[in-house]
RODORO-701524 format. One record per atom (N, C-alpha, C, O): residue in one letter; x, y, z. Coordinates in steps of 0.05 Angstrom, whole numbers, padded with zeros to 5 digits, always signed. Each point is the difference from the previous one (the first is absolute). Layout:
<nodes>
AXYZ ...
</nodes>
This chain:
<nodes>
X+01066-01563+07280 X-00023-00008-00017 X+00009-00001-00029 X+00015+00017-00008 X-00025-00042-00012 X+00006-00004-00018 X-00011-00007-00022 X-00004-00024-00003 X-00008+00050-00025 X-00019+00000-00008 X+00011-00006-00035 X+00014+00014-00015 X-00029-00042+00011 X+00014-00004-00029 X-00032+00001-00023 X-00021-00010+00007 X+00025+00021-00031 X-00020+00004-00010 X+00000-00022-00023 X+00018-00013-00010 X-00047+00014+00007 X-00010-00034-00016 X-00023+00012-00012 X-00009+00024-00001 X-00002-00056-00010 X-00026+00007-00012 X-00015-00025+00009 X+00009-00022+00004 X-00039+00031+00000 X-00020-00017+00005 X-00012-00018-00017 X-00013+00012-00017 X+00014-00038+00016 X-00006-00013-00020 X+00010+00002-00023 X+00023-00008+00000 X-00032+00016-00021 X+00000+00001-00025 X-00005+00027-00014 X+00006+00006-00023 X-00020+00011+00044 X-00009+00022-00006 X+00010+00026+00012 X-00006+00010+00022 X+00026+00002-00048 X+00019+00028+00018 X-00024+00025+00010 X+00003+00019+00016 X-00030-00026-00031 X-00009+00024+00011 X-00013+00009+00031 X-00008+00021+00009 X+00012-00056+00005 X+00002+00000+00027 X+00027+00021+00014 X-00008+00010+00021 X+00024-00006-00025 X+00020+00008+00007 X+00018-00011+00011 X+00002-00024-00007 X+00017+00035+00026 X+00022-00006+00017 X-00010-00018+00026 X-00018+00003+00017 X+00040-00026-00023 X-00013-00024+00029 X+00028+00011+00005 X+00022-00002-00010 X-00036+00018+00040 X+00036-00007+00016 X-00001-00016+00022 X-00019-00004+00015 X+00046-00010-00015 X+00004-00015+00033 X+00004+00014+00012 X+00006+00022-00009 X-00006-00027+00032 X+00007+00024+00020 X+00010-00027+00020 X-00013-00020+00006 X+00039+00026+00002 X+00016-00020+00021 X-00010+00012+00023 X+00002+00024-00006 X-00014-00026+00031 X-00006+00010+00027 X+00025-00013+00025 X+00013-00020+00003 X-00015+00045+00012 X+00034-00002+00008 X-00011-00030+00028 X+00018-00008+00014 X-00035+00000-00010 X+00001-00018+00009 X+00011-00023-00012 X-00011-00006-00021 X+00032-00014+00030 X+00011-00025-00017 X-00022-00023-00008 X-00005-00007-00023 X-00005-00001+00045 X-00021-00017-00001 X-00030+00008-00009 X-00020-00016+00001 X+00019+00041-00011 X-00030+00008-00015 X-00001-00005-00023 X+00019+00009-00012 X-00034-00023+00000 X-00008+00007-00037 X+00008+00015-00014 X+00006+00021+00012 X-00003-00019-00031 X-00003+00022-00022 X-00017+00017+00002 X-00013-00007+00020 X+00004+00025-00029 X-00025+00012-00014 X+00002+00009-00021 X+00017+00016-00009 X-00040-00026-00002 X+00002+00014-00027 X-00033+00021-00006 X-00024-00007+00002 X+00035+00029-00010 X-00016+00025-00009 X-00001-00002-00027 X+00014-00013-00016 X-00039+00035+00014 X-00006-00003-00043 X-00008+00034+00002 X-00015+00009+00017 X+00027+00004-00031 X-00014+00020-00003 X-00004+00003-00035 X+00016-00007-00018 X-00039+00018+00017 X-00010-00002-00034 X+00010+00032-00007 X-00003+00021+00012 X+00012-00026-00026 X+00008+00026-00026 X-00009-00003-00027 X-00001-00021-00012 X-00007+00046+00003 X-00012+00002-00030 X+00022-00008-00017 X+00022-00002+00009 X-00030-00004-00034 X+00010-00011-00028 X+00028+00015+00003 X+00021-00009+00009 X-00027+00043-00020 X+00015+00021-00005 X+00030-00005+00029 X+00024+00000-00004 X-00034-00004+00025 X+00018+00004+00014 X+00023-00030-00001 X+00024+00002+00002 X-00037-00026-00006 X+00008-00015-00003 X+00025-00007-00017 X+00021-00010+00007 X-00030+00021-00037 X+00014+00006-00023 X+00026+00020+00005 X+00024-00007+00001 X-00034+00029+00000 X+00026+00014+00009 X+00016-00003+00020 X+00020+00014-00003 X-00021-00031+00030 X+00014-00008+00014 X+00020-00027-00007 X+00024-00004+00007 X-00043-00015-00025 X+00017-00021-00014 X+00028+00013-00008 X+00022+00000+00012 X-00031+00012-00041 X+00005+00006-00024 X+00021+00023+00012 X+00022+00000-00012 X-00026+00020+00035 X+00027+00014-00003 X+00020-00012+00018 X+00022+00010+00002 X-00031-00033+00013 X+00024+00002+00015 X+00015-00027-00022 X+00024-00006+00003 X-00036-00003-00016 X+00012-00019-00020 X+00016+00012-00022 X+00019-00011-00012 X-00028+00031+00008 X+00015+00009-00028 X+00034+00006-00004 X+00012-00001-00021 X-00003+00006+00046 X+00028-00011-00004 X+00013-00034-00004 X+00019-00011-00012 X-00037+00004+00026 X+00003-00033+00003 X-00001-00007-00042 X+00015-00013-00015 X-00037+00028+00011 X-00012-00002-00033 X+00018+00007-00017 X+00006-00014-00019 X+00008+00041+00025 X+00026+00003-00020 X+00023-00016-00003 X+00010-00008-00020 X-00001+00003+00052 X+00017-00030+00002 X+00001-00030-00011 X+00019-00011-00011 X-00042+00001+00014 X-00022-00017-00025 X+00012+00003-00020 X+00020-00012-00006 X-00033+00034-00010 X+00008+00010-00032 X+00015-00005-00009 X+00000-00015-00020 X+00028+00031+00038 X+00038-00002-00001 X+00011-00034+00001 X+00022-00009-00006 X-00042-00001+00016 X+00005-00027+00002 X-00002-00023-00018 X+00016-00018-00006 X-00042+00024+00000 X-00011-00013-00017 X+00011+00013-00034 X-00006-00014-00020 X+00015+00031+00018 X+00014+00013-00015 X+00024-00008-00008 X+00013+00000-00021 X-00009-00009+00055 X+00045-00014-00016 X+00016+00023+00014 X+00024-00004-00002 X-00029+00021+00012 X+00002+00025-00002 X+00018-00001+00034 X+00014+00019+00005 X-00015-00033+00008 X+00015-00005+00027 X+00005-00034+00000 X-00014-00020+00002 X+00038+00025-00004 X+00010-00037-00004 X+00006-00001+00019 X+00004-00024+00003 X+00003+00041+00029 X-00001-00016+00019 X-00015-00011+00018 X-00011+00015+00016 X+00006-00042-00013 X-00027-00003+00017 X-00020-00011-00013 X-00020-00002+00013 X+00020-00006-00038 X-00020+00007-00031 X-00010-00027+00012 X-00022+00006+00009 X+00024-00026-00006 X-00015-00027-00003 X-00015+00003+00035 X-00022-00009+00007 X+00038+00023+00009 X-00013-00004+00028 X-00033+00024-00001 X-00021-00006+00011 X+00026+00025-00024 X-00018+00019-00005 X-00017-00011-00023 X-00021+00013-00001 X+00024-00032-00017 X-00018-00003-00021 X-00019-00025+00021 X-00023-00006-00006 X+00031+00000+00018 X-00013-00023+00014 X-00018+00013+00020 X-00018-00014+00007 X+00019+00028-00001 X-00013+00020+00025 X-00025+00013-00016 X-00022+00006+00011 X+00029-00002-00041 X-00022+00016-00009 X-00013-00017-00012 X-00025+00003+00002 X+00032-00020-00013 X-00011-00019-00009 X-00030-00015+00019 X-00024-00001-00005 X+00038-00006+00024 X-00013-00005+00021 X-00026+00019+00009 X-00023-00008+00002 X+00033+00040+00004 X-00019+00017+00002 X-00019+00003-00021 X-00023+00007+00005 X+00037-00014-00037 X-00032+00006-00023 X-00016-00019+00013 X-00019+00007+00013 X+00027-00034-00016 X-00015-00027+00006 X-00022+00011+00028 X-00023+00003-00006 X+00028+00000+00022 X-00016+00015+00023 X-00019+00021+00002 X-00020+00000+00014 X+00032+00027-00038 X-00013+00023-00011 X-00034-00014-00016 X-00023+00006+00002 X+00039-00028-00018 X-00018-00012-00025 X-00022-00017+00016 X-00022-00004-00010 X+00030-00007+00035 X-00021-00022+00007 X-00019+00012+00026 X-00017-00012+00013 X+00027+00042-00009 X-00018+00008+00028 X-00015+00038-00015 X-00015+00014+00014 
</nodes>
């Protein structure tokens, strides 16, 4: 089983959309929603990102030249996504 976490619509305070692969080949997907409060939401983002966030920084900083254009493109990409959802 294979459970990838998302967001519903537009709105994080729906919570986590997971797929869930079902070990039959020929069945559907399913997809589940379970709602979580604000608070839980936030700190689940935000800590498992915060390494991702210092790496960013170092990046956007100059601060790791290797990789620098493949990683500025990645984040780049992620503000644009952060900014429009």
């Amino acid at each position: 089983m294979k459970v990838l976490p998302g967001k519903v619509g537009k709105d994080p305070v729906y919570g986590i959309l997971s797929l869930i692969n079902t070990q039959e080949p020929n069945q559907p997907m399913v997809f589940t929603q379970k709602k979580m409060s604000v608070e839980q939401i936030i700190c689940s983002r935000y800590t498992t990102s915060f390494y991702r966030l210092l790496k960013t920084i170092k990046v956007l900083q100059g601060g790791m030249k290797d990789g620098r254009s493949h990683y500025q493109s990645q984040i780049k990409s992620k503000l644009w996504h952060w900014n429009h959802y």
